[in-house]
N, C-alpha and C positions, 0 to 999 in steps of 0.2 A: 407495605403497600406495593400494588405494582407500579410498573414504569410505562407509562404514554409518552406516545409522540407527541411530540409538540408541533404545532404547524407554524407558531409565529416564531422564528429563529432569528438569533443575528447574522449579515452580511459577513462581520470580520469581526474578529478582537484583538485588544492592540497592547502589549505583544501577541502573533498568534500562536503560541508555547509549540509550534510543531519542531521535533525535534528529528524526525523524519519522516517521508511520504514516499508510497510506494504504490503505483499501478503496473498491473500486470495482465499482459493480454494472452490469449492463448489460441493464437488461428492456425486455422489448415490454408498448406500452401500445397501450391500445384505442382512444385519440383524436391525434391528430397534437401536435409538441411545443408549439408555441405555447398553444394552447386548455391543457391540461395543466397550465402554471406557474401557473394560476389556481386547481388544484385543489390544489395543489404548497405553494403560499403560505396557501394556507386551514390545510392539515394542518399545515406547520410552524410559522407561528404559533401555532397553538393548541396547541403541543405547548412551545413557549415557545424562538423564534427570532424572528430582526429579520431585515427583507430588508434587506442591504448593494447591493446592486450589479447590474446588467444590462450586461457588455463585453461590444460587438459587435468580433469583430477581424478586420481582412482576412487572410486568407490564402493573396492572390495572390503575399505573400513579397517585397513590394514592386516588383512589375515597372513598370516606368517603361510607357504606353500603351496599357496590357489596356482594356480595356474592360468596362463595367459587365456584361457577361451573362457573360463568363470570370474573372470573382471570385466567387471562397467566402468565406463568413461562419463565422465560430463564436460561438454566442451560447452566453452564461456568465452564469446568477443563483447569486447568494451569497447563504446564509442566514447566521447567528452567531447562536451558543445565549447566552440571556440570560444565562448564568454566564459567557460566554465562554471557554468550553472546549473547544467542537466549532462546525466549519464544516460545511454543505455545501454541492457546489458543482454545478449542474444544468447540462448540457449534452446537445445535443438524443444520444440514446440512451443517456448514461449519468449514475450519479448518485457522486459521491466525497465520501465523508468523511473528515477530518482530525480530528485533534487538533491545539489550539490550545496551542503551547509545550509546557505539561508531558502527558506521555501517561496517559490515566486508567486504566489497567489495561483488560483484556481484558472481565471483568465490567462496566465501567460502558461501554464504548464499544462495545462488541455489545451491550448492552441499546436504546442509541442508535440504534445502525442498525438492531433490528428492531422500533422502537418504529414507524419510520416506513414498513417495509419490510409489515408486517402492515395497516397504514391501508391501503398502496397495495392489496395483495392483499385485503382486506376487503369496500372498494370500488370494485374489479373496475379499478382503473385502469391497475394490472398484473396481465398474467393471464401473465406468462412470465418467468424471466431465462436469460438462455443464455451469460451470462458474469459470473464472479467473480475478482479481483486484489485479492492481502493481501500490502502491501509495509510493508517495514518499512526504515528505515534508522536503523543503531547508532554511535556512536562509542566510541573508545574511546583517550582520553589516552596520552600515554606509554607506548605498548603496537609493540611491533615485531609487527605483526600476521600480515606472509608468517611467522615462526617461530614461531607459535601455529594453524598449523590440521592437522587431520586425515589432510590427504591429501598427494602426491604430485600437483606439477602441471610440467606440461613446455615449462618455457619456459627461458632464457638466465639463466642467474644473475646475482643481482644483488649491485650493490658499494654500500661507502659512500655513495659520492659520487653516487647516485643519485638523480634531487627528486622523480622519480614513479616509483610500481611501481602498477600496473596488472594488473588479471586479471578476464578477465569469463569464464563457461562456462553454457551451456546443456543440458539435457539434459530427458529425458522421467521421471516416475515415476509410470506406471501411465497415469491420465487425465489427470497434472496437468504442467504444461510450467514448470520451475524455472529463473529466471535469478538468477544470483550474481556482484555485482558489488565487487572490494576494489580497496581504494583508501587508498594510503600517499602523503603531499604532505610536501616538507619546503620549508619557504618561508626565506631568506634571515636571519630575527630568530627566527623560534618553527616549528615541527613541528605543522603542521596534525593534531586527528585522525586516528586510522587510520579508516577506513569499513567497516563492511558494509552491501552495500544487496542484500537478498532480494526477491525477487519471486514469488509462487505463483499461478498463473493456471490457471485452471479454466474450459474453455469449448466447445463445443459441447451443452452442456446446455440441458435442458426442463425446468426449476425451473416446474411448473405448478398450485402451490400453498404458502402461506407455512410451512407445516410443513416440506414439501421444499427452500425456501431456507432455511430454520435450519437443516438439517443440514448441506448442504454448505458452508455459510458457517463453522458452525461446523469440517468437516472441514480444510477452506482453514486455515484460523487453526491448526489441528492442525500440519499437515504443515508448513509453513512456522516454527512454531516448533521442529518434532525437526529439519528442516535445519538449521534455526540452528546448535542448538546441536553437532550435527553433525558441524556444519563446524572446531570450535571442540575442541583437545586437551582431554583429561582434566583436567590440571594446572591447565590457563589457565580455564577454566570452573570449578576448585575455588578462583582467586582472587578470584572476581568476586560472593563472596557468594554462595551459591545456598541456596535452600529449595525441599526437594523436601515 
């Protein structure tokens, strides 16, 4: 069978299994990136972050005799919020935020990201973003997880004796490009989590003003939580605590 959206979702579930969350924005700035982390570093400190770190890493993928003008660089600044709670992480076109361990709900962590997303828009140091990614990835204990989802998927059935089941699928919804990735490990002494790892990525967009990024940021956050839960049976989703 296939998989439908659901329109009536829960609020939260308790615990939320999220074992990591990750937004990533991808705007055009008006000044090149280097000059930028100076105005970067200004906004997040005052907003109350610590600069961690500048990795520069090759990414000639270590070829033994390249030569200096056939290597690429990727430079990476790390902030950490003084509560240390949230990181982010600046690389030249895009900017990602994490949660640090526990995940602070949807409320305090998009407050976070549009606290700094409006500075930039305010003054004018973003004047665009034309791509958004809301990833989320869940675990979930003792959970046989291929016999808890929604749909019908067409691959070779699996046995006991199995130590990875595997299943990734892509597909289109509407403007938004959904990657669903599960993930069952059974390791020789203990049964690794089961995984879900969603992806909802939103991109050829003209976000050309910070009202227009709050909505589709928010929209992102939307759709990506009704796949979740989705993906996830009636039954198995009424064990997992839900408040709607």
């Amino acid at each position: 069978k296939a998989m439908k959206l659901r329109d009536n979702i829960p609020n939260k579930i308790t615990p939320d299994r999220i074992r990591e969350s990750i937004v990533q924005i991808f705007p055009i700035t008006v000044i090149p990136f280097v000059p930028s982390i100076g105005y970067l570093y200004s906004f997040l400190t005052n907003m109350g972050y610590s600069y961690e770190s500048a990795n520069i890493e090759d990414q000639s993928n270590g070829k033994t005799g390249s030569s200096i003008s056939s290597q690429t660089f990727s430079f990476e600044h790390l902030f950490i919020s003084d509560d240390l709670k949230m990181k982010v992480q600046i690389r030249p076109g895009s900017i990602t935020f994490n949660c640090i361990e526990e995940y602070l709900g949807w409320t305090d962590y998009s407050r976070r990201i549009n606290e700094l997303m409006k500075v930039l828009y305010d003054n004018k140091i973003v004047t665009n973003v034309h791509r958004i990614g809301v990833r989320y990835i869940s675990e979930f204990p003792d959970a046989d997880l291929f016999s808890k989802l929604e749909f019908d998927y067409q691959c070779p059935p699996f046995s006991d004796t199995d130590n990875i089941r595997r299943f990734t699928i892509e597909k289109r919804h509407e403007e938004s490009r959904i990657i669903l990735n599960l993930l069952q490990e059974k390791a020789e002494e203990s049964e690794l989590p089961a995984r879900i790892d969603l992806d909802v990525i939103n991109e050829g967009l003209k976000l050309e003003s910070y009202d227009a990024f709050f909505s589709k940021l928010e929209e992102t956050h939307d759709l990506e939580k009704r796949f979740f839960f989705s993906t996830l049976t009636e039954d198995f989703v009424n064990s997992l605590n839900p408040e709607y």
